[in-house]
Every structure is written in structure tokens, then in C-alpha cells.
OpenMM code with the backbone's topology and positions (N, CA, C; nanometers):
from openmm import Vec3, app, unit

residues = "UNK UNK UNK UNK UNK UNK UNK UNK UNK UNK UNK UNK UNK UNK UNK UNK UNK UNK UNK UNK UNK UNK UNK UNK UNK UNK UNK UNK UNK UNK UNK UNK UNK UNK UNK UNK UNK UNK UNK UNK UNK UNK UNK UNK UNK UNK UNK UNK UNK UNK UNK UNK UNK UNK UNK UNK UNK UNK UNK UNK UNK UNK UNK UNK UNK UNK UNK UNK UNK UNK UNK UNK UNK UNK UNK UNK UNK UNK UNK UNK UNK UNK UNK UNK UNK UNK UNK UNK UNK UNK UNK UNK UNK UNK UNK UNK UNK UNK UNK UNK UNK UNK UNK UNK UNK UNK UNK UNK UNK UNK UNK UNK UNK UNK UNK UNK UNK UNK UNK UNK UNK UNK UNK UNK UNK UNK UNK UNK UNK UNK UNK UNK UNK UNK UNK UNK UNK UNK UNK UNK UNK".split()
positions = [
    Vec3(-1.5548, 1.2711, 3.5370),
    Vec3(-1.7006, 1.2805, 3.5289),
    Vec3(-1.7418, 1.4269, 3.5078),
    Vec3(-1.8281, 1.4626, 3.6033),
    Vec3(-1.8609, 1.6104, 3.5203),
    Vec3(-1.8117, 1.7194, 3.6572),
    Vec3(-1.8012, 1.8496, 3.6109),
    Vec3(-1.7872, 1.9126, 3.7004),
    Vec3(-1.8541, 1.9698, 3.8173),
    Vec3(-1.8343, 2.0357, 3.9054),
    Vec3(-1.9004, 2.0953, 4.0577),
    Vec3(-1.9794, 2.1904, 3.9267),
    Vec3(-1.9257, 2.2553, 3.8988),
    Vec3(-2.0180, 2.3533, 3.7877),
    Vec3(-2.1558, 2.2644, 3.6939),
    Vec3(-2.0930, 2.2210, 3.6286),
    Vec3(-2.2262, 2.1359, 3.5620),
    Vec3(-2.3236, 2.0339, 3.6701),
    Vec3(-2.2470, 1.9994, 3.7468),
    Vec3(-2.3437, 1.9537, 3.8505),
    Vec3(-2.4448, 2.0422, 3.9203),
    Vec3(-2.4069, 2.1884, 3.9584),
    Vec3(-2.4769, 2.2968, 3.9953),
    Vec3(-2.5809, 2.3177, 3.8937),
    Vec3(-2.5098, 2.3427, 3.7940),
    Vec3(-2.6515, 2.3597, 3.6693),
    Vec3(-2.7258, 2.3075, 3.6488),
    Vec3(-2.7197, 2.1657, 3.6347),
    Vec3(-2.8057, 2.0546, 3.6251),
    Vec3(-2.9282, 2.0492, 3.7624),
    Vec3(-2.8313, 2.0593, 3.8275),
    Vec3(-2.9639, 2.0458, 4.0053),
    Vec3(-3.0070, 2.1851, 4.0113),
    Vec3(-2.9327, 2.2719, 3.9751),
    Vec3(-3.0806, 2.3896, 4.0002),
    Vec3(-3.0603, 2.4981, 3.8556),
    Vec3(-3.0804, 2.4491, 3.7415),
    Vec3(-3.0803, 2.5232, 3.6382),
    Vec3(-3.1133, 2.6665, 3.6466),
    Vec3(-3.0973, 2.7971, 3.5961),
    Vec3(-3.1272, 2.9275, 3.5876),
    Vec3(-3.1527, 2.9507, 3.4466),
    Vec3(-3.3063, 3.0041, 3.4658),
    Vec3(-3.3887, 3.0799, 3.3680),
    Vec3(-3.4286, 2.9524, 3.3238),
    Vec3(-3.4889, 2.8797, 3.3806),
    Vec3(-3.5908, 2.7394, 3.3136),
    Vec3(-3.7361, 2.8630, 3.2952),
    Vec3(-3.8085, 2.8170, 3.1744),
    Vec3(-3.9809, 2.8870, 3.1535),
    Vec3(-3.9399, 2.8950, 3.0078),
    Vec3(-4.0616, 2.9985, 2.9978),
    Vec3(-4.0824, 3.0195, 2.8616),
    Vec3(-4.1023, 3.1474, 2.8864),
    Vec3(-4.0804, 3.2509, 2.7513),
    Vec3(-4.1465, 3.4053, 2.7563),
    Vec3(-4.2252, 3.4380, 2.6534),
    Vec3(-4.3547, 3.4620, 2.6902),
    Vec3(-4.4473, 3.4841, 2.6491),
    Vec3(-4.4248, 3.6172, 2.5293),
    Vec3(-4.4733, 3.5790, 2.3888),
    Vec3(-4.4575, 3.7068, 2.2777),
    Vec3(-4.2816, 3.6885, 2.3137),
    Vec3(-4.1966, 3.5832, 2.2776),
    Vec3(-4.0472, 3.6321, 2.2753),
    Vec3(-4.0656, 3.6880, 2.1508),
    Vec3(-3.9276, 3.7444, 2.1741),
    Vec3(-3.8342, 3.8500, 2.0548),
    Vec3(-3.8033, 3.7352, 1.9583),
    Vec3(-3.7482, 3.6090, 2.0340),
    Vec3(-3.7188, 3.5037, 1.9231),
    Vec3(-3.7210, 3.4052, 1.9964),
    Vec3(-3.7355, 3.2757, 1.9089),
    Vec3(-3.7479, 3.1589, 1.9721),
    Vec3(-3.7021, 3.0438, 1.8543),
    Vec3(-3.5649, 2.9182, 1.9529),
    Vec3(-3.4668, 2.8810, 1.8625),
    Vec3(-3.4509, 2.7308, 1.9455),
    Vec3(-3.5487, 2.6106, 1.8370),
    Vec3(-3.4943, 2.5122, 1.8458),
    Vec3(-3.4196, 2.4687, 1.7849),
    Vec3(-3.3169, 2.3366, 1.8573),
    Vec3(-3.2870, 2.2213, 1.8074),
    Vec3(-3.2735, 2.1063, 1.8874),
    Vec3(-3.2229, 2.0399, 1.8123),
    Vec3(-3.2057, 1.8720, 1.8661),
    Vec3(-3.0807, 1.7914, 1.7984),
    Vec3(-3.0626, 1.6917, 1.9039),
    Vec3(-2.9495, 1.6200, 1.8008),
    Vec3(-3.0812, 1.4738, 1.8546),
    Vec3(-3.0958, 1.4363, 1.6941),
    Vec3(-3.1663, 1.3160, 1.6651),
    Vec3(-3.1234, 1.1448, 1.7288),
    Vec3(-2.9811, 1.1425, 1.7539),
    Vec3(-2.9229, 1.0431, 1.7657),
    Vec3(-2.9378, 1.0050, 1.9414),
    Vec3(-2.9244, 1.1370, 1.9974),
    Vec3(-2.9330, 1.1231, 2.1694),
    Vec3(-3.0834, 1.1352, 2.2238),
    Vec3(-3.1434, 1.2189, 2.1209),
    Vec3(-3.3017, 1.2666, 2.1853),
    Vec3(-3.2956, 1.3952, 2.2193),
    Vec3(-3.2130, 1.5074, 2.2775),
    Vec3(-3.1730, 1.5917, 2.3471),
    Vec3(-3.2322, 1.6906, 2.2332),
    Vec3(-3.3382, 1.7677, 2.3256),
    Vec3(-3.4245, 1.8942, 2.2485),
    Vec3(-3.3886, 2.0435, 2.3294),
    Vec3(-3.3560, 2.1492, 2.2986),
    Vec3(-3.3249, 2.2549, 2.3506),
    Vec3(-3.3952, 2.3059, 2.2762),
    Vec3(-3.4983, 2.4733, 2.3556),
    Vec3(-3.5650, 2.5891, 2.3024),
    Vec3(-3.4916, 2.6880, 2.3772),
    Vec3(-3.4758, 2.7823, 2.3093),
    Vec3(-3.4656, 2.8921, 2.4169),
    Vec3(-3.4848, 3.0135, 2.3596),
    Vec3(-3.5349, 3.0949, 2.4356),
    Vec3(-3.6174, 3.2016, 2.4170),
    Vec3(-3.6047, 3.3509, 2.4567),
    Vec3(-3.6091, 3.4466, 2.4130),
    Vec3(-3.5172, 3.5131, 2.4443),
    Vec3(-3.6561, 3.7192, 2.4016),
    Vec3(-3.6176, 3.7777, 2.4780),
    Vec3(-3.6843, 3.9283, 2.5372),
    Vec3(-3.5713, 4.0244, 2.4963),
    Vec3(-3.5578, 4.0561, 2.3225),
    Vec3(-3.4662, 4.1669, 2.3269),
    Vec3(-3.5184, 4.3223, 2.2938),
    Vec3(-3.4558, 4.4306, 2.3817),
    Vec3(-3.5000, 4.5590, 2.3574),
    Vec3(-3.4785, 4.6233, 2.2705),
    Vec3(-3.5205, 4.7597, 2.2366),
    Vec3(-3.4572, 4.8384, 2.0814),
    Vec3(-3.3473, 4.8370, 2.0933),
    Vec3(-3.2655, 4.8261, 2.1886),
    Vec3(-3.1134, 4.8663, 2.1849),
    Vec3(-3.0380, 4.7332, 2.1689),
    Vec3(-3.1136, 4.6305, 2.0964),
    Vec3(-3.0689, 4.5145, 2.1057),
    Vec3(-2.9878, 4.4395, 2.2084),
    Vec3(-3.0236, 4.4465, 2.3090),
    Vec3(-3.0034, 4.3875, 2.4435),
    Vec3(-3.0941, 4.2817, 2.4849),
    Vec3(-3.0219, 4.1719, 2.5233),
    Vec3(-3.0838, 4.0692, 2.5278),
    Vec3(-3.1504, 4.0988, 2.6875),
    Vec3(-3.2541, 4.0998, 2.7085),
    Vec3(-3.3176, 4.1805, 2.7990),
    Vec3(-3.3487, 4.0355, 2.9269),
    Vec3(-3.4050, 3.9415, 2.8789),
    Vec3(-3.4398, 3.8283, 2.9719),
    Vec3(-3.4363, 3.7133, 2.8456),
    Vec3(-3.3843, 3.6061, 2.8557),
    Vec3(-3.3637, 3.4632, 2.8332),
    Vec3(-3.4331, 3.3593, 2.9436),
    Vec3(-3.5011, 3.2631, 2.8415),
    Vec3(-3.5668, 3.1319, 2.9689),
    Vec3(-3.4779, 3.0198, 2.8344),
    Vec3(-3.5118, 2.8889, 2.8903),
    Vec3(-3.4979, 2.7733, 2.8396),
    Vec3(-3.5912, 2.6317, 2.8576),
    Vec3(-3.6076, 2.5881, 2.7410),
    Vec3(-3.6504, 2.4190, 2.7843),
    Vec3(-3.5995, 2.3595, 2.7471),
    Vec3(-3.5304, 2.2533, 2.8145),
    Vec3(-3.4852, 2.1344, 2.7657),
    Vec3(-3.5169, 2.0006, 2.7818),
    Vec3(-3.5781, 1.9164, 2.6773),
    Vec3(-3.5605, 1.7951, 2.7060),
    Vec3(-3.4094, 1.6840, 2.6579),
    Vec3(-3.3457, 1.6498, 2.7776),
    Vec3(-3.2093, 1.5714, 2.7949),
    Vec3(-3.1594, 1.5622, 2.8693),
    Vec3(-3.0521, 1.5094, 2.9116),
    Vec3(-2.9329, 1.4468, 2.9768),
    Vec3(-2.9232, 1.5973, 3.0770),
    Vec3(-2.8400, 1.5724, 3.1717),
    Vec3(-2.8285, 1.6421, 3.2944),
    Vec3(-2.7135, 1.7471, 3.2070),
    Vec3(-2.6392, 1.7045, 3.1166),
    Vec3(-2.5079, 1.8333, 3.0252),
    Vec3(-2.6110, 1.8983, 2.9547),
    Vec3(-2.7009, 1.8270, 2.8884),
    Vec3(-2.7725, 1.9379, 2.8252),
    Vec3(-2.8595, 2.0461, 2.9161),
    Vec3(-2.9318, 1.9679, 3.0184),
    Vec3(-2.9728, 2.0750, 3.0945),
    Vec3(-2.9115, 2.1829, 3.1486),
    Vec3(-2.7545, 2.1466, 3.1811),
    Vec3(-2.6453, 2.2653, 3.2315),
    Vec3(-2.6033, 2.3486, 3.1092),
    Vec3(-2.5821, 2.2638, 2.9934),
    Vec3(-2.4971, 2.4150, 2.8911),
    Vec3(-2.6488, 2.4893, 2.8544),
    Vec3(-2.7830, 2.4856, 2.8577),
    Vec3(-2.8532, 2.5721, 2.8251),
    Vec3(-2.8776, 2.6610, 2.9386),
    Vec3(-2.8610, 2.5855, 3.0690),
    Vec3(-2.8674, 2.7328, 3.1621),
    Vec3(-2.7564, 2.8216, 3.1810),
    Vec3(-2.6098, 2.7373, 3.1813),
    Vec3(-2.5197, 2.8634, 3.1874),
    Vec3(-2.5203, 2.8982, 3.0184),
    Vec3(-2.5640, 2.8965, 2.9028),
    Vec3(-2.5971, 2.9515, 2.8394),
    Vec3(-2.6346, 3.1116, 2.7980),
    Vec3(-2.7772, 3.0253, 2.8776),
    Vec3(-2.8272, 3.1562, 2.9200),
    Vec3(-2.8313, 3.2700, 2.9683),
    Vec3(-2.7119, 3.2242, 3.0661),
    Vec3(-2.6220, 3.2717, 3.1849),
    Vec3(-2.5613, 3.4079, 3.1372),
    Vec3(-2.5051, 3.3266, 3.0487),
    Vec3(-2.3663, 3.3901, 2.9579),
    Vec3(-2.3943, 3.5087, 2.8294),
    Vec3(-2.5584, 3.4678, 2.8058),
    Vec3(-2.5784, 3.5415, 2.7054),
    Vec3(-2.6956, 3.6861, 2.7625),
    Vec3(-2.7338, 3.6481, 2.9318),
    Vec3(-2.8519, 3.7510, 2.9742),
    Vec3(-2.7682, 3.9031, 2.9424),
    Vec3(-2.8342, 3.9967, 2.9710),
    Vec3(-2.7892, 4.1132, 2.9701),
    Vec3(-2.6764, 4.1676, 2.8044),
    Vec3(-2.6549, 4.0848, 2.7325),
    Vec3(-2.5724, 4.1134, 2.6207),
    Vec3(-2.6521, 4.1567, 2.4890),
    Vec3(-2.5721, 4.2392, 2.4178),
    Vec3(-2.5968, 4.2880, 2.2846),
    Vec3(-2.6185, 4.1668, 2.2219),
    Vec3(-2.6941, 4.1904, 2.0754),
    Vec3(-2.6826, 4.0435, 1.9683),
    Vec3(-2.5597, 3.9957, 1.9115),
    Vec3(-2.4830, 4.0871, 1.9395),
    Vec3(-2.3588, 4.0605, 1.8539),
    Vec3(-2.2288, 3.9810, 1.9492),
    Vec3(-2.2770, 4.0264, 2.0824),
    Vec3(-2.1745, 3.9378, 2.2132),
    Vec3(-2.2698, 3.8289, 2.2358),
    Vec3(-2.3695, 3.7884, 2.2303),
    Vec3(-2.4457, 3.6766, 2.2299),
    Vec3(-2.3855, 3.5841, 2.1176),
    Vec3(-2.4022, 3.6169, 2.0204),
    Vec3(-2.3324, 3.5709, 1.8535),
    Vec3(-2.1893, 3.5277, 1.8832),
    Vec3(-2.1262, 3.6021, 1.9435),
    Vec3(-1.9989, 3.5310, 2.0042),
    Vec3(-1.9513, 3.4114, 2.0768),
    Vec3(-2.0399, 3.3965, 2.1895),
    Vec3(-2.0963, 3.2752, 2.2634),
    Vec3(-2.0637, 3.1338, 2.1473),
    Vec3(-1.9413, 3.0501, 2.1965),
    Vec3(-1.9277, 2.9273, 2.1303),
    Vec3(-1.9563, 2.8001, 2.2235),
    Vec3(-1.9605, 2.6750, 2.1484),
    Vec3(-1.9491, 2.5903, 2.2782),
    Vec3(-1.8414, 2.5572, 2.3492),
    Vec3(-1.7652, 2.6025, 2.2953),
    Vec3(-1.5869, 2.6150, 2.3404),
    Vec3(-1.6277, 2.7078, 2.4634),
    Vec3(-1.6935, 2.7734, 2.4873),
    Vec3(-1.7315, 2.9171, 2.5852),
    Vec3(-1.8019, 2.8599, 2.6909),
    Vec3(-1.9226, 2.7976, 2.6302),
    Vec3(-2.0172, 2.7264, 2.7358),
    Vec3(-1.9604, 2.5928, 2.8443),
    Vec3(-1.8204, 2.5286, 2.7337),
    Vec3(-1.8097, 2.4107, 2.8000),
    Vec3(-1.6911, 2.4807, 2.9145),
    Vec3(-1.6161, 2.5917, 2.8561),
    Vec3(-1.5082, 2.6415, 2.9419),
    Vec3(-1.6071, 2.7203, 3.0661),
    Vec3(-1.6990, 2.7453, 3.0526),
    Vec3(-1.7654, 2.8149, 3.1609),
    Vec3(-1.8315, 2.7280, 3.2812),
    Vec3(-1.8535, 2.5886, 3.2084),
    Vec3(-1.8757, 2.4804, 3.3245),
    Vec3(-1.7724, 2.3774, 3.3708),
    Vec3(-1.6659, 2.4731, 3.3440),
    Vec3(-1.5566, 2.3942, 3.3875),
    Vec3(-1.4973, 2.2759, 3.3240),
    Vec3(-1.5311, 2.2501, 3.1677),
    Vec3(-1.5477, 2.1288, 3.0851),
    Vec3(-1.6519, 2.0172, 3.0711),
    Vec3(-1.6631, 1.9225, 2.9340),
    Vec3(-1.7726, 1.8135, 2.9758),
    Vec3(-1.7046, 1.7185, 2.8600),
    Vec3(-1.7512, 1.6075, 2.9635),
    Vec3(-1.6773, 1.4539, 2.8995),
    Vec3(-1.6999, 1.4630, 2.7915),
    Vec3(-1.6290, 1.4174, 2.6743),
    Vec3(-1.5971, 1.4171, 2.5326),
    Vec3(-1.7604, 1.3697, 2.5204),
    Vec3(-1.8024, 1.2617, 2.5660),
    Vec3(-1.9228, 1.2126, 2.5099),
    Vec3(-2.0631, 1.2988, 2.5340),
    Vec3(-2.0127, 1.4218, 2.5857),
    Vec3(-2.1426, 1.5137, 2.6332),
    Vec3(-2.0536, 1.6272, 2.5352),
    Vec3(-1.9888, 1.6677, 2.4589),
    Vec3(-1.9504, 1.7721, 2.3872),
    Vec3(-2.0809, 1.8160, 2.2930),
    Vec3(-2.1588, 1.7423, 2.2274),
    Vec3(-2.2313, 1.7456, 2.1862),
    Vec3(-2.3694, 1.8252, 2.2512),
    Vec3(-2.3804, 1.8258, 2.3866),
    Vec3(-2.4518, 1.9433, 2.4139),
    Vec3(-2.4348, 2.0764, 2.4387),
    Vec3(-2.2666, 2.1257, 2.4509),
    Vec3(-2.2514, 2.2444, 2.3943),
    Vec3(-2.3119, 2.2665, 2.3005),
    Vec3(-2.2847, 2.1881, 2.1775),
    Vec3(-2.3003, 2.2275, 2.0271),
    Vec3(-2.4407, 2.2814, 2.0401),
    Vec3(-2.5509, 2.1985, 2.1158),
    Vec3(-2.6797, 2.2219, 2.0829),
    Vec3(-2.6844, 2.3855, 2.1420),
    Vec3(-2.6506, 2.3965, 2.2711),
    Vec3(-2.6285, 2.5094, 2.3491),
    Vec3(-2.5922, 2.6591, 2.2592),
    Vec3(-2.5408, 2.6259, 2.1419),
    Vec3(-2.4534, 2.7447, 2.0974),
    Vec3(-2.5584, 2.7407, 1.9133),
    Vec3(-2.6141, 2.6366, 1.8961),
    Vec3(-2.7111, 2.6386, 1.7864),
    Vec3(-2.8133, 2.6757, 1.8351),
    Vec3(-2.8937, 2.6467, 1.9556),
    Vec3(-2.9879, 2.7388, 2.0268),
    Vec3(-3.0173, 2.8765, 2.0111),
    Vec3(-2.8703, 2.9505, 2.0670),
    Vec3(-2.8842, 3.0330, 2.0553),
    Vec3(-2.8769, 3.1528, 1.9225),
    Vec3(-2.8252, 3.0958, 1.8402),
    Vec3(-2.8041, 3.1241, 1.6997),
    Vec3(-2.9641, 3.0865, 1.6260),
    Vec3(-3.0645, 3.0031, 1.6474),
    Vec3(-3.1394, 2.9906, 1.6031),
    Vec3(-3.2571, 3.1050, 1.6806),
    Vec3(-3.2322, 3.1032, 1.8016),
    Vec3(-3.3421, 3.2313, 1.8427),
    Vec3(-3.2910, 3.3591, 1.8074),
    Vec3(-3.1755, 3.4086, 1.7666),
    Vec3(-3.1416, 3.5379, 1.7150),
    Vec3(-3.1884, 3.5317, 1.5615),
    Vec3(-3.1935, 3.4350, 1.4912),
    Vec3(-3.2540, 3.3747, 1.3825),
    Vec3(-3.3474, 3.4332, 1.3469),
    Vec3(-3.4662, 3.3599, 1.4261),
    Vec3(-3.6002, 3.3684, 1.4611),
    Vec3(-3.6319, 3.5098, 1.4490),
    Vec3(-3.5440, 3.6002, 1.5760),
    Vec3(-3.5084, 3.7451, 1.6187),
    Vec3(-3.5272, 3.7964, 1.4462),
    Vec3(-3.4375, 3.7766, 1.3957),
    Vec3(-3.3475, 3.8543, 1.2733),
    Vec3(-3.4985, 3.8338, 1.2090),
    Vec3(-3.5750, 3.7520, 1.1637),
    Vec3(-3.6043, 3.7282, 1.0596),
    Vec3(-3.8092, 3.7789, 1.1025),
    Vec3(-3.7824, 3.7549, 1.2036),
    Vec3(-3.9513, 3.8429, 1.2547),
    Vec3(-3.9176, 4.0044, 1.2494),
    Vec3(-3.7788, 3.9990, 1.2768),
    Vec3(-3.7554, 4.1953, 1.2216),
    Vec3(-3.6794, 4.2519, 1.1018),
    Vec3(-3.6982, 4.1578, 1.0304),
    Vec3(-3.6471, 4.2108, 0.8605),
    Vec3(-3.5308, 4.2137, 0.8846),
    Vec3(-3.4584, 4.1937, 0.9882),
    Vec3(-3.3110, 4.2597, 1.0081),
    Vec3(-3.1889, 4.1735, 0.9415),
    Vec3(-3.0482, 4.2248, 0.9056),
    Vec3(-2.9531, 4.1073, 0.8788),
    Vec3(-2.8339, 4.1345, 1.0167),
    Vec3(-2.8538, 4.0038, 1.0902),
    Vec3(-2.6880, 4.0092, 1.1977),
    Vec3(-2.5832, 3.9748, 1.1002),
    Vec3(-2.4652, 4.0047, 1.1146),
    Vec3(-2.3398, 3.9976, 1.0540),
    Vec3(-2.3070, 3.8966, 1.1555),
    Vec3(-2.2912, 3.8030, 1.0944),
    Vec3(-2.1977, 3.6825, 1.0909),
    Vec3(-2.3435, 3.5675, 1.1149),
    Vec3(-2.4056, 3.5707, 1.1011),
    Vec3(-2.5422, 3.4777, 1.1927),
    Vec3(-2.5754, 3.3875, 1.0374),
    Vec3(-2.5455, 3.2467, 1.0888),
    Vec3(-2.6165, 3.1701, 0.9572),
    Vec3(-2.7152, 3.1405, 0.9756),
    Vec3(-2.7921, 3.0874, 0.8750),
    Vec3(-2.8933, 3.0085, 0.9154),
    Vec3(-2.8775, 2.9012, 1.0413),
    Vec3(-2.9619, 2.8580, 1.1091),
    Vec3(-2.9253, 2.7669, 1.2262),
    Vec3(-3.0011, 2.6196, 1.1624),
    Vec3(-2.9187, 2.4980, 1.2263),
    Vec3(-2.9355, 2.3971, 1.2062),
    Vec3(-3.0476, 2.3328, 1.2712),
    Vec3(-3.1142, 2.2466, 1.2134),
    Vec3(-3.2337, 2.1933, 1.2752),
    Vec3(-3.1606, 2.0612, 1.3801),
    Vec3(-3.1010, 2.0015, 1.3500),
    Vec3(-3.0476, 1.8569, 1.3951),
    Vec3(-2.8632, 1.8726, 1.4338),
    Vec3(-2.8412, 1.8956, 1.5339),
    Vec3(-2.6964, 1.8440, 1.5143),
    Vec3(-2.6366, 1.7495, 1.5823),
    Vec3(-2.5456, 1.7059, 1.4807),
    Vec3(-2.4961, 1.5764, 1.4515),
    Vec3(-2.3483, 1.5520, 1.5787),
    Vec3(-2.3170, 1.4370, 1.6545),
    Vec3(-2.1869, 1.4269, 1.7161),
    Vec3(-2.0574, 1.4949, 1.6664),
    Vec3(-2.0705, 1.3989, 1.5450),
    Vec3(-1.9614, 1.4276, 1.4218),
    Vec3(-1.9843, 1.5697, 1.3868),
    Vec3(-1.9921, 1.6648, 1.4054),
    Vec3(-1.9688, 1.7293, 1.3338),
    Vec3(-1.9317, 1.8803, 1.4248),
    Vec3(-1.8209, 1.9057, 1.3851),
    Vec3(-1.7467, 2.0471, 1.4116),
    Vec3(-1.6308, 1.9899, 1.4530),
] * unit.nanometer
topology = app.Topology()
chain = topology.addChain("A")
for resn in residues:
    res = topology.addResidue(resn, chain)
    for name in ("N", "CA", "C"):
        topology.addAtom(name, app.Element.getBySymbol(name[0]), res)
């Protein structure tokens, strides 16, 4: 079932809100479960991810990989944020049942879509940062 870790996350998530004027802001969803993740993110000139919040509407995995997410990405440059996989998020909650893998994915397109957001309200280009996906799919990765 799921872990002492994702169970922690889920019952008392860290950095649930919103931030007002973010630096960037990065939805998605996977269409098939319902599961909506925003997350939002306060970065400084020195590109430091300064404060991260989250919303999620979903399942108790999705509510955990966006807070240790968040977790994982507070205090970091854009480029160690950019690093952040769901391979990272799911190893950081101790794993999640094959049939919840799928909210890593959202967890790690989240955050790629608010550096996005980031990149593209400041003219800027990140090295390695694609465009982010609106919808993601089970199947896919």
C-alpha cells in the first residue's frame, strides 16, 4: 500500500496556498483520473526558488508527491529544481503503487510548467526545460 512517508504527506501536506504575484505558475492534469496540480513558486534574482505553495485537486499520492515536491524543490536554483524527476519524488516518499506512478509524473510536469511560466514572463531560456504538458497520460514515460 503506500508508505509511512506518503501517508505523512497526504495527512499534513507542506506548503498547501497560493502566492500572490508568483514568479511562475504551472498547471496540469491527467484527464483520465481527474487529478489537477498548480504549483507556484517565489523566485529571486539569484534564481533561487525562494518559497513554493501548491493546490491540488486528487487522490491522497497526488496530494503527497506535490508537497514533498515542493519539499524537494524549496530553497534550490532553477536548474536543481529542473533536475527533480518523478523517479526523485517517488524515491523520496519511499515509493508509490504502480497504479499511483502517475502522480509523480504530474508532480515533476508541475514543476517544469511553473519554471515555464517563470522562463517565459522573463524572456529567459532554461537549458534543458521543454515546453510542459497540459494533460498527462498513464501510458506514457
Amino acid at each position: 500500500m503506500y508508505s509511512d512517508k506518503v501517508m505523512d504527506h497526504f495527512t499534513n501536506p507542506r506548503n498547501v496556498g497560493e502566492i500572490e504575484n508568483a514568479s511562475g505558475v504551472g498547471t496540469v492534469g491527467n484527464a483520465r483520473c481527474g487529478d489537477i496540480m498548480r504549483i507556484y513558486l517565489d523566485i529571486d534574482d539569484n534564481h533561487v526558488i525562494r518559497d513554493v505553495k501548491f493546490k491540488t485537486f486528487g487522490c491522497g499520492a497526488a496530494i503527497a508527491t506535490s508537497s514533498m515536491a515542493t519539499e524537494l524543490i524549496k530553497g534550490k536554483t532553477i536548474e536543481e529544481a529542473l533536475e527533480i524527476t518523478n523517479k526523485t519524488v517517488m524515491e523520496a516518499l519511499d515509493g508509490l503503487p504502480p497504479v499511483k506512478i502517475h502522480c509523480s509524473l504530474l508532480a515533476e510536469e508541475a514543476i517544469h510548467a511553473a519554471l515555464w511560466d517563470y522562463a517565459t514572463k522573463n524572456n529567459i531560456v532554461i537549458e534543458g526545460l521543454e515546453k510542459p504538458k497540459n494533460d498527462i497520460h498513464e501510458d506514457e514515460r
